[in-house]
N, C-alpha and C positions, 0 to 999 in steps of 0.2 A: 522323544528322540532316542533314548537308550536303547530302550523296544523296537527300532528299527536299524541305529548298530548290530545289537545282540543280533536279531532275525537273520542280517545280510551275515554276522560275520558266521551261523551255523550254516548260510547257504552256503558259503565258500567250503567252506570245511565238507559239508556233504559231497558236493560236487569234484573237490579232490580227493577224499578217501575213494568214490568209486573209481577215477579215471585210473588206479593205484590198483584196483582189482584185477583189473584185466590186461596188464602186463605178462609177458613170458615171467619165467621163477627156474634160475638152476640153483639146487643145492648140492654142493660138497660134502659128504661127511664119513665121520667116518665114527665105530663103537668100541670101545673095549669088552674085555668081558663076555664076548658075545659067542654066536655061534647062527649057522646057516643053514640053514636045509632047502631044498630044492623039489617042486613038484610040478609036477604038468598039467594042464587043463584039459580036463578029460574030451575028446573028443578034438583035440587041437595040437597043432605043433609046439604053442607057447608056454615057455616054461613061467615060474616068478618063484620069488625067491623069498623066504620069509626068517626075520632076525630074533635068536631069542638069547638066553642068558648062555654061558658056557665060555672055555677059555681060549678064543682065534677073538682077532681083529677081523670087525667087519669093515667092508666100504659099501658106502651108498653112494649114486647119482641119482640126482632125481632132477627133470625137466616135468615142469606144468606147461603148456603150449597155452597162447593168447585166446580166450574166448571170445566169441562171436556170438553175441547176445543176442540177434536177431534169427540165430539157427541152435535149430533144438539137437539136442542129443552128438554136438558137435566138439565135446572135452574133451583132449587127447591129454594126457603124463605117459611117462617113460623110468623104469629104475632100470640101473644097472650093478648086482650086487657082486660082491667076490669076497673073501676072504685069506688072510693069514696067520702062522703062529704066532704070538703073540713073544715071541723070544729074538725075535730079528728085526732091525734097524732098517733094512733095506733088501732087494727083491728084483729078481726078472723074470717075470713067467711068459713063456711059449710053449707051444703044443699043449703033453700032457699036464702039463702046471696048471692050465688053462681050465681043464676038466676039475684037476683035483681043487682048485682053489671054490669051485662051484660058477666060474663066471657065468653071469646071466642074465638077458637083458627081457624084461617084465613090461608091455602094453598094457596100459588102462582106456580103454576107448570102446565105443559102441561100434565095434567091429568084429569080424570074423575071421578065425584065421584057424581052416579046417587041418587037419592031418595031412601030413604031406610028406611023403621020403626024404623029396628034394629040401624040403625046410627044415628035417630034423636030425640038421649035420651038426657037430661039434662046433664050439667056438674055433674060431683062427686069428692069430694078430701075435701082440706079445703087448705085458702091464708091464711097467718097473715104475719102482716108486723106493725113495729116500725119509726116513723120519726127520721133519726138522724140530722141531722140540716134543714135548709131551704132547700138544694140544696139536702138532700138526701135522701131515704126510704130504709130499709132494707129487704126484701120481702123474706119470705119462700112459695114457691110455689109446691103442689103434687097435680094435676088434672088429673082425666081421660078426656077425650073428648068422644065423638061418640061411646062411649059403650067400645072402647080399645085401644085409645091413649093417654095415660100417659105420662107426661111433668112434671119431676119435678127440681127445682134448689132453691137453697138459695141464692139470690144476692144483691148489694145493686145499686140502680135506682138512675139516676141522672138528674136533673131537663134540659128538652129542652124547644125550645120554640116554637108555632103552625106557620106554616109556612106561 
């Protein structure tokens, strides 16, 4: 009888770790210490943005999109990076604040996304965002990207740390 508790209760278990897999995933975050750089994909409009040690606050978004296990090669995530100095509480960027902070929103997908004039316009929108303690930023975000993707949310980021 135990052998058949234990059995069912690993069945259960299995059967809810996977349903747990395949949920959407946004995270907030945000790094100290850090520092940003920005490159483009050769042969493509899309930039991505890559985090490393140095002294600006990073922000990360990051969206996992739900899988569909029964289609191949159908994964999409999304980052949107930015940064600031690390000496201010608080922040509104528009226009060229926008450039300079490096805003940039980074597909990961089994897609194509050739060179294009019309795609490789400047960010537009405006960030502001409030420190509410050490561990936290409260971030209002409405950005266009590549002339017509719009990303906007209100969140509050929570301090990681570089890997």
């Amino acid at each position: 009888m135990k052998k058949y508790l234990l059995l069912l209760f690993l069945f259960m278990v299995l059967f809810s770790c996977t349903d747990n897999l395949n949920k959407e995933v946004y995270r907030y975050e945000f790094y100290e210490n850090s520092d940003l750089s920005v490159s483009q994909v050769e042969g493509s409009y899309l930039k991505y943005g890559i985090i490393s040690e140095g002294d600006k606050v990073v922000f990360k978004y990051n969206y996992v999109a739900e899988d569909e296990e029964q289609i191949a090669d159908d994964e999409y995530s999304e980052s949107i990076f930015f940064y600031i100095d690390s000496n201010i509480d608080s922040f509104n960027f528009v226009g060229e604040d926008l450039l300079n902070s490096k805003t940039t929103l980074t597909k990961y997908c089994f897609c194509y996304f050739p060179s294009s004039n019309e795609k490789s316009v400047d960010p537009t929108g405006a960030i502001s965002g409030k420190k509410i303690d050490n561990n936290r930023w409260s971030i209002d975000f409405d950005i266009t990207f590549y002339g017509e993707e719009n990303r906007k949310f209100k969140k509050v980021f929570i301090l990681n740390q570089i890997n």
